[in-house]
Each structure stands twice: as structure tokens, then as C-alpha cells.
C-alpha positions as YAML, in Angstrom:
chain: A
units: angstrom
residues:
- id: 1
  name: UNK
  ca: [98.24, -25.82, 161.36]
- id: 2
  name: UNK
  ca: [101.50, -26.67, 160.04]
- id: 3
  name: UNK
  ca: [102.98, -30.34, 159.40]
- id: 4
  name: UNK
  ca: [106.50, -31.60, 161.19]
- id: 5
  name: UNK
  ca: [107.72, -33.93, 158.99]
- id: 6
  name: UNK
  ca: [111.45, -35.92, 159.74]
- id: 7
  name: UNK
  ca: [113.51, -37.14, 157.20]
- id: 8
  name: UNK
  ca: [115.20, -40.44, 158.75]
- id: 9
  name: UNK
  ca: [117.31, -43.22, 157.67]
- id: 10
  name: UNK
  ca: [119.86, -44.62, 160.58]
- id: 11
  name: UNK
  ca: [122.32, -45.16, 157.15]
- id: 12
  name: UNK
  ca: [125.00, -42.55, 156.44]
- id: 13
  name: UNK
  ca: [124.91, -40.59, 152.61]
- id: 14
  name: UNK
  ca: [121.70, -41.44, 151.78]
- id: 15
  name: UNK
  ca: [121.05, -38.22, 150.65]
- id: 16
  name: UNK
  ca: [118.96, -36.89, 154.10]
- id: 17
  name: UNK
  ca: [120.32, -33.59, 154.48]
- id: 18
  name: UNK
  ca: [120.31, -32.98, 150.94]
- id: 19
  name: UNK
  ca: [116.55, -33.83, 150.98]
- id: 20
  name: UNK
  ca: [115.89, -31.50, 154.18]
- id: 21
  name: UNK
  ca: [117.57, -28.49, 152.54]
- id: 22
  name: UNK
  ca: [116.46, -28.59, 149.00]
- id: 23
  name: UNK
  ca: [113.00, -29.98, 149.66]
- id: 24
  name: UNK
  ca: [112.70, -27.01, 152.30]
- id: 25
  name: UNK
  ca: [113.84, -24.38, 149.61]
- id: 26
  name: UNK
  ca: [111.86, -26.03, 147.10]
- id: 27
  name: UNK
  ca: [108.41, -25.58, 149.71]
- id: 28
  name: UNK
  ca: [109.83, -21.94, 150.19]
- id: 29
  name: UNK
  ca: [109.90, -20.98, 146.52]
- id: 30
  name: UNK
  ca: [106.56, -22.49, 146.19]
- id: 31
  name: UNK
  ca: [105.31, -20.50, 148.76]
- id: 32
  name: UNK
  ca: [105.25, -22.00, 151.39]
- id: 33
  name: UNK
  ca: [106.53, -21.18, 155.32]
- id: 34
  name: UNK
  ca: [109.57, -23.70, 156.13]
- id: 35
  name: UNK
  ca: [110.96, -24.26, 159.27]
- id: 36
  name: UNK
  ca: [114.51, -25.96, 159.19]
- id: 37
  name: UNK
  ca: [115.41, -28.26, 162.37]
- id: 38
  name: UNK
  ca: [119.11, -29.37, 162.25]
- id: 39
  name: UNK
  ca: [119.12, -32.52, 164.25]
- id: 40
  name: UNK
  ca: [122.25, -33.84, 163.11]
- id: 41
  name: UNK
  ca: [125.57, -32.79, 165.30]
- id: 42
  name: UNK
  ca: [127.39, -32.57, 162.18]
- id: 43
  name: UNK
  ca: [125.70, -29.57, 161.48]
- id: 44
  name: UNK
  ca: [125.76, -30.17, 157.43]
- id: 45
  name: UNK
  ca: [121.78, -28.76, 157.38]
- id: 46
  name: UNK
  ca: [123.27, -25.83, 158.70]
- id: 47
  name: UNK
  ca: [126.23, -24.90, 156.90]
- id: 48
  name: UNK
  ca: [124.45, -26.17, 153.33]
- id: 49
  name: UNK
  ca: [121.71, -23.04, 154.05]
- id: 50
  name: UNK
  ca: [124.95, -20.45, 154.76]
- id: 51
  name: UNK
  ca: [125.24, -20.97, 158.42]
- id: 52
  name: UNK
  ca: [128.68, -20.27, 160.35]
- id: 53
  name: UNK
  ca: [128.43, -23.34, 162.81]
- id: 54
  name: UNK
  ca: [131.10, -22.33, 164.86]
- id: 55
  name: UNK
  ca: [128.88, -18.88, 165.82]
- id: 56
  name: UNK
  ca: [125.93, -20.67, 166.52]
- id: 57
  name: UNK
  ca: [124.74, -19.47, 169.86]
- id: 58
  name: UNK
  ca: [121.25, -21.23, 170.34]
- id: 59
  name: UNK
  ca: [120.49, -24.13, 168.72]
- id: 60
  name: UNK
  ca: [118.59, -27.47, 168.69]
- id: 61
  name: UNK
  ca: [120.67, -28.11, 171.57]
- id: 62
  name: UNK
  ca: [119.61, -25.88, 174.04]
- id: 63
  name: UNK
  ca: [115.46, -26.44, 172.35]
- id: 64
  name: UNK
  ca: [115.99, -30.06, 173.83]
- id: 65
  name: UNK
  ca: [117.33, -29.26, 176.72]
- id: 66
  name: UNK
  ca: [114.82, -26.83, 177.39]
- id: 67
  name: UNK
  ca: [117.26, -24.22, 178.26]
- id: 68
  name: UNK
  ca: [115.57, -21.94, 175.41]
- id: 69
  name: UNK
  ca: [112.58, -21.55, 173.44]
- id: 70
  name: UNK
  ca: [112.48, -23.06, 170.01]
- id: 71
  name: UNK
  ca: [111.48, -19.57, 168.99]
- id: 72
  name: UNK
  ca: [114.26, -18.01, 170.60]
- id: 73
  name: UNK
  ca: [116.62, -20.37, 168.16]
- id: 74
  name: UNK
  ca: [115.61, -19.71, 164.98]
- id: 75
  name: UNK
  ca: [117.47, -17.92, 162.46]
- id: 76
  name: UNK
  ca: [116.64, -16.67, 159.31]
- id: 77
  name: UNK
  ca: [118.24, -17.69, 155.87]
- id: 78
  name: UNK
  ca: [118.73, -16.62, 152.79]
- id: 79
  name: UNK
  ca: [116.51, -19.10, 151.20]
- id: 80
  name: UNK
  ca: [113.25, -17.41, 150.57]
- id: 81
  name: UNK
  ca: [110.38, -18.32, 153.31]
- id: 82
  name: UNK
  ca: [112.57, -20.49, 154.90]
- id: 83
  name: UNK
  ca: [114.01, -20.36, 158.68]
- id: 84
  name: UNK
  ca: [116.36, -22.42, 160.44]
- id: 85
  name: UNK
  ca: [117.39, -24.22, 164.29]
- id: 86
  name: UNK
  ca: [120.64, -24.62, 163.31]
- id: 87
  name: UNK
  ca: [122.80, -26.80, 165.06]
- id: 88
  name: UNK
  ca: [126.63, -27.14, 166.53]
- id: 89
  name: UNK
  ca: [128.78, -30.07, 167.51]
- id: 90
  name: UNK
  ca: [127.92, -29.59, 171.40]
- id: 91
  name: UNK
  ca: [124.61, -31.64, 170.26]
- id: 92
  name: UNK
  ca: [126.43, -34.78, 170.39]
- id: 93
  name: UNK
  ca: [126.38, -34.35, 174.17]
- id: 94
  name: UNK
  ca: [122.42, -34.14, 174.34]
- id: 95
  name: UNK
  ca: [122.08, -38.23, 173.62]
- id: 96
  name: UNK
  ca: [124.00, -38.56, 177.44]
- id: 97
  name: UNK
  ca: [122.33, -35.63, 179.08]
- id: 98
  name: UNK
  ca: [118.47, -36.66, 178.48]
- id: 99
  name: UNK
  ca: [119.19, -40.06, 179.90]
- id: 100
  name: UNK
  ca: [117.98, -39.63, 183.25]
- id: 101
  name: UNK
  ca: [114.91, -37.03, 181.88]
- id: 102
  name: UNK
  ca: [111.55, -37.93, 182.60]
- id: 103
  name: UNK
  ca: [109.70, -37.92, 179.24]
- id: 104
  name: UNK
  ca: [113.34, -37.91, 177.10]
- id: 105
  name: UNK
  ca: [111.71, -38.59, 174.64]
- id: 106
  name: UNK
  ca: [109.23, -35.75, 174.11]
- id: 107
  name: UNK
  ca: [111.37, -32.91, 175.09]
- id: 108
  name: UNK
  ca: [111.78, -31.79, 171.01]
- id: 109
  name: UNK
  ca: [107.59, -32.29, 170.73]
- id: 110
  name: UNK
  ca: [107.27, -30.24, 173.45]
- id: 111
  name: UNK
  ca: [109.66, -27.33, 172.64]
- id: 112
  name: UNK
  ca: [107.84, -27.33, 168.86]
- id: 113
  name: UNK
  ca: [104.74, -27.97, 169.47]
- id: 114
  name: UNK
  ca: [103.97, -23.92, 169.57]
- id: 115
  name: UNK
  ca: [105.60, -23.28, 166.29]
- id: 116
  name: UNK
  ca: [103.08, -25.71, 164.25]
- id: 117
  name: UNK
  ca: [100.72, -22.30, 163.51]
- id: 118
  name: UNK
  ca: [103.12, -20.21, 162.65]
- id: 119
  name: UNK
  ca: [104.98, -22.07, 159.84]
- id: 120
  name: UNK
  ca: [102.99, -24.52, 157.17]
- id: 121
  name: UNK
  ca: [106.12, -27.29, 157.26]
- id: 122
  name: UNK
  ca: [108.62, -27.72, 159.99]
- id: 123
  name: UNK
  ca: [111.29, -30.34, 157.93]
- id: 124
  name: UNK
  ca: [113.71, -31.99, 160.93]
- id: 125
  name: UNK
  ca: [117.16, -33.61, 159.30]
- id: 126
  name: UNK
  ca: [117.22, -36.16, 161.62]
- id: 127
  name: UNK
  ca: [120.90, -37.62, 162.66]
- id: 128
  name: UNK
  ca: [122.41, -41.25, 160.79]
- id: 129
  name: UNK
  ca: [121.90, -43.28, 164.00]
- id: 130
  name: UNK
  ca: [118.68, -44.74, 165.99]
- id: 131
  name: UNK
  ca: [119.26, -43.35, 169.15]
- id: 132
  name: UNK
  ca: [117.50, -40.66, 171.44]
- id: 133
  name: UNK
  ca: [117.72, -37.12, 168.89]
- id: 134
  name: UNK
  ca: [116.58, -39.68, 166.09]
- id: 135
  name: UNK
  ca: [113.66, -40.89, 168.71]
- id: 136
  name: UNK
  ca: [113.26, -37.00, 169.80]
- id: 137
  name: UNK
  ca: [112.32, -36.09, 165.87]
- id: 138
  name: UNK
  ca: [110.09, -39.15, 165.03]
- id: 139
  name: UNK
  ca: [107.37, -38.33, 168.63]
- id: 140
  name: UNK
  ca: [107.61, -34.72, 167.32]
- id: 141
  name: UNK
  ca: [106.67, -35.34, 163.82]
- id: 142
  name: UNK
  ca: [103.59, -36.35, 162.23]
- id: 143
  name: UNK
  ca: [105.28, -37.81, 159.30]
- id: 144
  name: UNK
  ca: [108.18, -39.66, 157.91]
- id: 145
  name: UNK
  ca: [109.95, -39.51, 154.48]
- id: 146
  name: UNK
  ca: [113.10, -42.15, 154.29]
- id: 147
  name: UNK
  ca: [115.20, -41.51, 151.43]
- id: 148
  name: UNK
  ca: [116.65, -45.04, 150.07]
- id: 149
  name: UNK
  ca: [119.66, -44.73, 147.99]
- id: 150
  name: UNK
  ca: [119.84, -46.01, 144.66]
- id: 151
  name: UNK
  ca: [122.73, -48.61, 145.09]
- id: 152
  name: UNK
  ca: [123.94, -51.82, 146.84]
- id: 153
  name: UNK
  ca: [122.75, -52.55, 150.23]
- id: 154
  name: UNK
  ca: [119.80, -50.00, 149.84]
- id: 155
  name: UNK
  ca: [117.37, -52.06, 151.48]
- id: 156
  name: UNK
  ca: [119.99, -52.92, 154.35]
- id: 157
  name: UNK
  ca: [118.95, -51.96, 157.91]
- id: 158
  name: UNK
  ca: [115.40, -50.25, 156.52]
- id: 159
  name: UNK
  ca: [113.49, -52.91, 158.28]
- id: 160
  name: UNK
  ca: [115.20, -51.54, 161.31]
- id: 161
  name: UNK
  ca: [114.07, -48.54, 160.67]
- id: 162
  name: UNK
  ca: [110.02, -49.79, 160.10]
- id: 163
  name: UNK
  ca: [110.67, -51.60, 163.09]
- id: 164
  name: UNK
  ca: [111.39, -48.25, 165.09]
- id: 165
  name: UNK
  ca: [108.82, -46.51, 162.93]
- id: 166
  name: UNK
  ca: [106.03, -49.11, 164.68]
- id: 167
  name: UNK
  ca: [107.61, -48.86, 168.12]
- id: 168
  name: UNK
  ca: [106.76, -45.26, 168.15]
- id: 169
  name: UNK
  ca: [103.79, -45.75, 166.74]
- id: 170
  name: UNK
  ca: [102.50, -47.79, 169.42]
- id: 171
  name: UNK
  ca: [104.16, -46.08, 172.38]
- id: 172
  name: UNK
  ca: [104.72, -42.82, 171.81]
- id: 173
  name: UNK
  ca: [103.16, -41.14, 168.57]
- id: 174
  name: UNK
  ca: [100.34, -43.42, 167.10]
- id: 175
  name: UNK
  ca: [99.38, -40.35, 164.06]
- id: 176
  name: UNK
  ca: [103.29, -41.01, 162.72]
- id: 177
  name: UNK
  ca: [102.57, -41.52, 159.38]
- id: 178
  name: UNK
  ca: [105.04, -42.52, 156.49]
- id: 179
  name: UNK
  ca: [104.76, -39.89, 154.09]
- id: 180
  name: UNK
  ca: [106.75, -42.10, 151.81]
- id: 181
  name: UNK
  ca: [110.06, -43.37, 150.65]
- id: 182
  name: UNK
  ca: [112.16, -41.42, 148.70]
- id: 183
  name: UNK
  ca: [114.43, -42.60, 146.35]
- id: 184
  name: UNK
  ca: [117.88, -40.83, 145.80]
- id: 185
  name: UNK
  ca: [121.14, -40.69, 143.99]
- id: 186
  name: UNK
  ca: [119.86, -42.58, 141.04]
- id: 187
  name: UNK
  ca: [121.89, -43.28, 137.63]
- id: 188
  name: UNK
  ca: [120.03, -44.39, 134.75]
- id: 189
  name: UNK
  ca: [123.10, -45.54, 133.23]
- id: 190
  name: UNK
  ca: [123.35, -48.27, 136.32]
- id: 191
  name: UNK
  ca: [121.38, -51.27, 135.45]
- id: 192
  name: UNK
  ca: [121.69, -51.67, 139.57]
- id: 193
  name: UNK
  ca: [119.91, -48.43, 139.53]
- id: 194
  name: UNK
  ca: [117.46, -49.44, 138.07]
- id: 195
  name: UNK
  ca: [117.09, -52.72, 139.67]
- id: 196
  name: UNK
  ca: [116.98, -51.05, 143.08]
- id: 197
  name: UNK
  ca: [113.95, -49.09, 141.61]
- id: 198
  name: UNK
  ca: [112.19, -52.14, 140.86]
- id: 199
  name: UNK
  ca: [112.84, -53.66, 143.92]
- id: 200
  name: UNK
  ca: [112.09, -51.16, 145.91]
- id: 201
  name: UNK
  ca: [108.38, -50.35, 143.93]
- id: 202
  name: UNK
  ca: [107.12, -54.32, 144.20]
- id: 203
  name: UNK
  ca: [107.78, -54.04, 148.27]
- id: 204
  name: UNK
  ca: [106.35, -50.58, 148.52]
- id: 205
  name: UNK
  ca: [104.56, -49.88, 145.73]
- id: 206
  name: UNK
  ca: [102.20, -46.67, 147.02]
- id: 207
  name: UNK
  ca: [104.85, -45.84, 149.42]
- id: 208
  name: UNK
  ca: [107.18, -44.82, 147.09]
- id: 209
  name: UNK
  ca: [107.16, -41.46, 145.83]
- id: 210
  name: UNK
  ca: [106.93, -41.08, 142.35]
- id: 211
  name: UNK
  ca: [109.63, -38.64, 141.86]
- id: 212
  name: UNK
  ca: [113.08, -39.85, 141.86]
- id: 213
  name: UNK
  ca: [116.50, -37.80, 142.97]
- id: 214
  name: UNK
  ca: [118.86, -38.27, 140.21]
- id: 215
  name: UNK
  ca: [122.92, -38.18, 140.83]
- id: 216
  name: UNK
  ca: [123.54, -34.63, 139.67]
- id: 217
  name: UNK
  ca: [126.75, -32.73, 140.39]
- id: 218
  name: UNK
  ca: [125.30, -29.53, 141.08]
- id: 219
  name: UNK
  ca: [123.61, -31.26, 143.77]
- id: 220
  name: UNK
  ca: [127.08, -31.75, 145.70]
- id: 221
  name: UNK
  ca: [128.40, -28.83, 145.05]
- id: 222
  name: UNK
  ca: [125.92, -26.53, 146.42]
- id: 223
  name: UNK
  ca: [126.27, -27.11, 150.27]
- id: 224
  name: UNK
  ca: [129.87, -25.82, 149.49]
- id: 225
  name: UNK
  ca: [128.63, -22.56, 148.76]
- id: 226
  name: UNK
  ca: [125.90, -22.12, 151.56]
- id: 227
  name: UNK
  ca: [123.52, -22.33, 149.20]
- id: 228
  name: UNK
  ca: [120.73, -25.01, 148.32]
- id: 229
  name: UNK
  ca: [120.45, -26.35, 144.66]
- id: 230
  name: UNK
  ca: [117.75, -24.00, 143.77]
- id: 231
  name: UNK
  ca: [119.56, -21.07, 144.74]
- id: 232
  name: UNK
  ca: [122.78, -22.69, 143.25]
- id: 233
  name: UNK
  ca: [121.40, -23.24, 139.85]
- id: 234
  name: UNK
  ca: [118.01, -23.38, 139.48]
- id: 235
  name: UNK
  ca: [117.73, -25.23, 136.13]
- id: 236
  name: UNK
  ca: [119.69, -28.47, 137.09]
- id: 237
  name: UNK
  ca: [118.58, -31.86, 136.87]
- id: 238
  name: UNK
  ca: [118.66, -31.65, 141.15]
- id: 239
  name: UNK
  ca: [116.43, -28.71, 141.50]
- id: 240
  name: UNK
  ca: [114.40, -29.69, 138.53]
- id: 241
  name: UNK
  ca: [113.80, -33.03, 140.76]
- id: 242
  name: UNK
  ca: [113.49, -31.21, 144.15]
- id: 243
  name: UNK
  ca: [110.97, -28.90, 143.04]
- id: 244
  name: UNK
  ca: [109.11, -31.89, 141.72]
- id: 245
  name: UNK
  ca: [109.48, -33.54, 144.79]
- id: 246
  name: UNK
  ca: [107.92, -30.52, 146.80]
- id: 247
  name: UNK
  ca: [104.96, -30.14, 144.55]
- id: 248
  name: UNK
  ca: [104.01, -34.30, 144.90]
- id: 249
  name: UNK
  ca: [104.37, -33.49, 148.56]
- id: 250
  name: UNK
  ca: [101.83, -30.68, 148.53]
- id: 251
  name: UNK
  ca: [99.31, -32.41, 146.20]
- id: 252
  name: UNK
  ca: [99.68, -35.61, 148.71]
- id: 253
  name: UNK
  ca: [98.53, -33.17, 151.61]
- id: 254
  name: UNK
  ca: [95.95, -30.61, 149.95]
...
């Protein structure tokens, strides 16, 4: 039985997609069966794993609107072991059109809930906002990872986030776990790095996963090439911390 895990934080370039890529190629390479749900109408999980966006047919989209199986959707990549429901622009539609559903907020639960045997992570890149594709992805998954930027304001609007976490919780999916918070785009040269770090540890403490996502320019370059960090160049600093990431994940759930 697989594990459905979203990676959430209503802030903007906090490093989520980055995360749901590389931590899903990471899992791959380790070998490990990775299912990829873009649930972000930019479509930046997408394009990063070599996906034309403007030629995607089926996609998250239609999987909430139950117009197509989930299984119908997915698309291979090039990433070893690792598949994707890619998404398009048209998603930005699907926050009005579920409105008026009965049970809005289970319609991505439902349309996975098949696909848990046949892959041993499904990784959803949840969008930057609260609203109902955000809710979708958290009653789907059993766990959460929130990556936290190392910087100014990094703790801004994360207690919003908790706060949604334990709505959930109590109404719709009371196994959502935290799988932990994730801390990203970090410069040792910053004493504010480091600060954040601190800060961040003393509230959380086991929360916190131990590996850290340094700033790395290999890391923003990739997505420009289709292509996640490990394919990119496997010996940089991000894939190097990626990797690490995705082996603390599977000692966490062994």
C-alpha cells in the first residue's frame, strides 16, 4: 500500500514544486514507484519533469472532475520509476466548478484512492493558495511535508496553514499526519539563515527534518531543461540534498 503525501505551503517560492519533483526523482532512483500529481494550474511540476503543457490532454483536471480516471491521466516521464498527472491552466477553473458538488472536497481522494497499490508514493504539488484543490490534496493524503523557506517572513501565515492542517483533521481526514517541515533555500553565509534555522528547530524541534535544502544554482536551472536536479547534474549540492532528503523520508516510514 502506497503513501499520498502533499507538499503544501499557501506562500508562493517556497521551494514546493522543487521539493515535489526532485524528492519524487530522488524516491525513483532509490527505487522506489512515484506517482507525480500536478495540483498547481501553473503547471511548473509539469514542465520541470519535460512535459509540453500546452498538449496536455487529460490531466488533474478532468481526475477532479471525474470526467476521467486518474489512471487514464497518467503519463510517463523520463525520470526513472516515476509517472506523472500533469496539469494545464484550464485547472484554475476547477476551484468554481466543484462549488456546488456534494462531497467537493473528496473528489481527488476518491479518483486516487485505486492507485495507492500500484505505486509506493503518490507526491501531490499542491497549489500556493488555501482554497478547494489545496483542500482536495490534504483529504487525499495521508501526510504533509511544508517546506519553510530560509528567509524573512518564513514563519508568516504557517499558523494558517496548522490551522487548516487541524480543520481537516477533525472533519475530513483525522490519519493526516505531518510528515515534517522542510526547510529550503538556505545560505550559510546568511546569519538570517541561520537564525531562521534556529527558530524554526526550538518551535518544532522533531518536526523538522533534519536535512536542509541549500540555495544551489543548479537547482533553478534544471526545470528549464525538463529535467529534475538529479537528472540535471547529479553531483550538486541540490541533488546531493534531495537524495538525502528521500532517504530520511524512507527511514521515517520503514
Amino acid at each position: 500500500m502506497g503513501k499520498i503525501i502533499a507538499i503544501a505551503n499557501q506562500k508562493g517560492g517556497v521551494g514546493k514544486t522543487t521539493t515535489s519533483v526532485n524528492l519524487a526523482a530522488s524516491l525513483g532512483v532509490l527505487e522506489k514507484k512515484v506517482l507525480l500529481i500536478d495540483a498547481d494550474p501553473q503547471a511548473n511540476a509539469s514542465s520541470g519533469l519535460g512535459i509540453d503543457v500546452e498538449a496536455v490532454e487529460y490531466g488533474t483536471y478532468q481526475v477532479l472532475e471525474h470526467t476521467i480516471s486518474a489512471k487514464d491521466a497518467i503519463v510517463s516521464t523520463s525520470s526513472p520509476n516515476v509517472d506523472i498527472i500533469p496539469a494545464h491552466i484550464d485547472l484554475v477553473a476547477i476551484e468554481i466548478e466543484l462549488v456546488d458538488k456534494q462531497e467537493r472536497e473528496y473528489m481527488l481522494k476518491k479518483s486516487i484512492e485505486a492507485l495507492k497499490n500500484e505505486y509506493d508514493y503518490i507526491i501531490i504539488d499542491c497549489a500556493p493558495s488555501l482554497g478547494l484543490i489545496t483542500l482536495n490534496s490534504l483529504v487525499a493524503a495521508d501526510s504533509v511535508i511544508i517546506p519553510i523557506q530560509c528567509e524573512y517572513f518564513a514563519l508568516e501565515g504557517l499558523g494558517k496553514l496548522l490551522n487548516t492542517i487541524k480543520s481537516v483533521q477533525k472533519i475530513h481526514n483525522a490519519d493526516l499526519d505531518i510528515e515534517g517541515l522542510l526547510l529550503t533555500m538556505f545560505d550559510s553565509r546568511l546569519r538570517l539563515s541561520n537564525q531562521v534555522v534556529d527558530e524554526v528547530r526550538k518551535h518544532f524541534s522533531s518536526m523538522v527534518f533534519n536535512t536542509i535544502i541549500r540555495r544551489n544554482t543548479r537547482l533553478g536551472e534544471a526545470p528549464s531543461y525538463g529535467e529534475s536536479i538529479i537528472a540535471y547534474d547529479a553531483t550538486s549540492k541540490g541533488a546531493v540534498n534531495y537524495l538525502n532528503l528521500a532517504q530520511e523520508l524512507l527511514k521515517k516510514n520503514s
